[in-house]
C-alpha positions, -999 to +999 in steps of 0.1 A: -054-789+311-044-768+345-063-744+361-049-709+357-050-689+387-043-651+379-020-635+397-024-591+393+012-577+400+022-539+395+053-521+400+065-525+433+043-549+444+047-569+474+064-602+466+061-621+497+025-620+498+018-645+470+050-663+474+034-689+497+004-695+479+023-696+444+048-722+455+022-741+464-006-738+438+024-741+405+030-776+418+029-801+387+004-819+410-020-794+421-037-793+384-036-752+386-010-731+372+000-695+379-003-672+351+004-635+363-016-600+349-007-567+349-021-536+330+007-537+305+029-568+295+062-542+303+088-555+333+077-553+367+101-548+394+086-561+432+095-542+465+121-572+467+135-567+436+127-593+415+114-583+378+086-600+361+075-602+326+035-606+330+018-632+314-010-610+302-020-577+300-055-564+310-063-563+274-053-600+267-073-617+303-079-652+285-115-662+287-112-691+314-092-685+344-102-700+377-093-671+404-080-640+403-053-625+432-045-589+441-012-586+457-005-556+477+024-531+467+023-493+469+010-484+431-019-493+450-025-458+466-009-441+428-040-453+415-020-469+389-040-503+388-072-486+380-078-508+348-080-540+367-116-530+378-126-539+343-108-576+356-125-576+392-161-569+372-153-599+349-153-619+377-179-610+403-201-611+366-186-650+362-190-661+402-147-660+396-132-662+433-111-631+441-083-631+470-068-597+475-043-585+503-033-558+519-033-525+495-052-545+472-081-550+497-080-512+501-085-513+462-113-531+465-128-508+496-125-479+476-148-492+446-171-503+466-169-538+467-167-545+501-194-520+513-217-552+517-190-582+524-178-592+552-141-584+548-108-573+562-078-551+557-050-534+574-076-517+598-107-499+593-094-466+600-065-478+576-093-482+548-112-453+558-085-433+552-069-449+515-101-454+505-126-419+505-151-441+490-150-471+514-186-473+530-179-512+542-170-509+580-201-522+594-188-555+578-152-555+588-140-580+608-109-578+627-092-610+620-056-617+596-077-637+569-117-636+561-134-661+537-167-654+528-184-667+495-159-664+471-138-635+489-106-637+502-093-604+522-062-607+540-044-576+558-006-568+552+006-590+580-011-619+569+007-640+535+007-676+555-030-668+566-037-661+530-023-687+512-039-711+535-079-696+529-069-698+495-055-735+495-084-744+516-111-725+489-095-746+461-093-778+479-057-777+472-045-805+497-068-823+524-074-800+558-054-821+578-022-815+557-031-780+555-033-780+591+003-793+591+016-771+563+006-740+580+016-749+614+051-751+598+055-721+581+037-701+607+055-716+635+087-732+624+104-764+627+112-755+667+091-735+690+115-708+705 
């Protein structure tokens, strides 16, 4: 049986900052599968336009899942993704990884999760800001991606950073061919 990797997706959420990870982790061979979440199991339209039909709803998170991602968007700062605290308790309570970008990290700032964790985000004035709670910037570090025990924080700017900590967490492909897949989608086939 697959792995099913969570993905949390609200109304106009950034698409392009799971793309790279999904395509890679829904691959027959990977053994995980991408399931996404939402607070209700109503369409979601992305920034880019695309609508989903979550998987699940908050009420319905199935029992065994193997990470959860928070994907950016700007419901982020409506405070309309409250009820996936409940989702984000469930797994710092299991040892579940989490990987969250961009808004979603501020998410996370603002509850307090970070205030002890090395993390990052769009900046720490950015969090300081979005999130009035946020007492975490002794521990921020200003880099695209940090990976720290089972935390994955990734700023706005970052989607091929943070599919590759999460690929590399989950032992997706070996770190040479991770090396190689990045390098291409960072890069490109030709170096202007």
């Amino acid at each position: 049986m697959k792995k099913e990797i969570l993905v949390f997706i609200s109304e106009n959420y950034a698409d392009w900052e799971s793309a790279f990870v999904c395509s890679e982790l829904n691959k027959p061979e990977t053994g995980f599968i991408i399931k996404t979440l939402a607070v209700n199991k109503n369409p979601i339209k992305s920034m880019g336009g695309f609508t989903v039909v979550p998987d699940y709803s908050i009420a319905e998170v199935p029992k065994h899942f193997h990470m959860l991602i928070l994907v950016g968007g700007t419901s982020w700062q409506k405070s309309e993704n409250e009820a996936v605290k409940h989702v984000v308790d469930l797994c710092i309570t299991k040892g579940i990884p989490i990987a969250a970008i961009c808004d979603a990290c501020t998410f996370l700032a603002d509850k307090g999760y970070l205030d002890d964790k090395e993390h990052t985000g769009n900046s720490v004035a950015y969090l300081e800001k979005f999130a009035p709670s946020y007492k975490g910037s002794k521990h921020f570090i200003e880099k695209q991606v940090v990976s720290k025990d089972g935390l994955i924080t990734a700023n706005g700017t970052s989607a091929v950073e943070f599919a590759k900590e999460i690929l590399k967490y989950l032992q997706v492909m070996p770190e040479n061919k991770l090396e190689d897949w990045y390098q291409m989608f960072k890069v490109g086939f030709y170096k202007e």
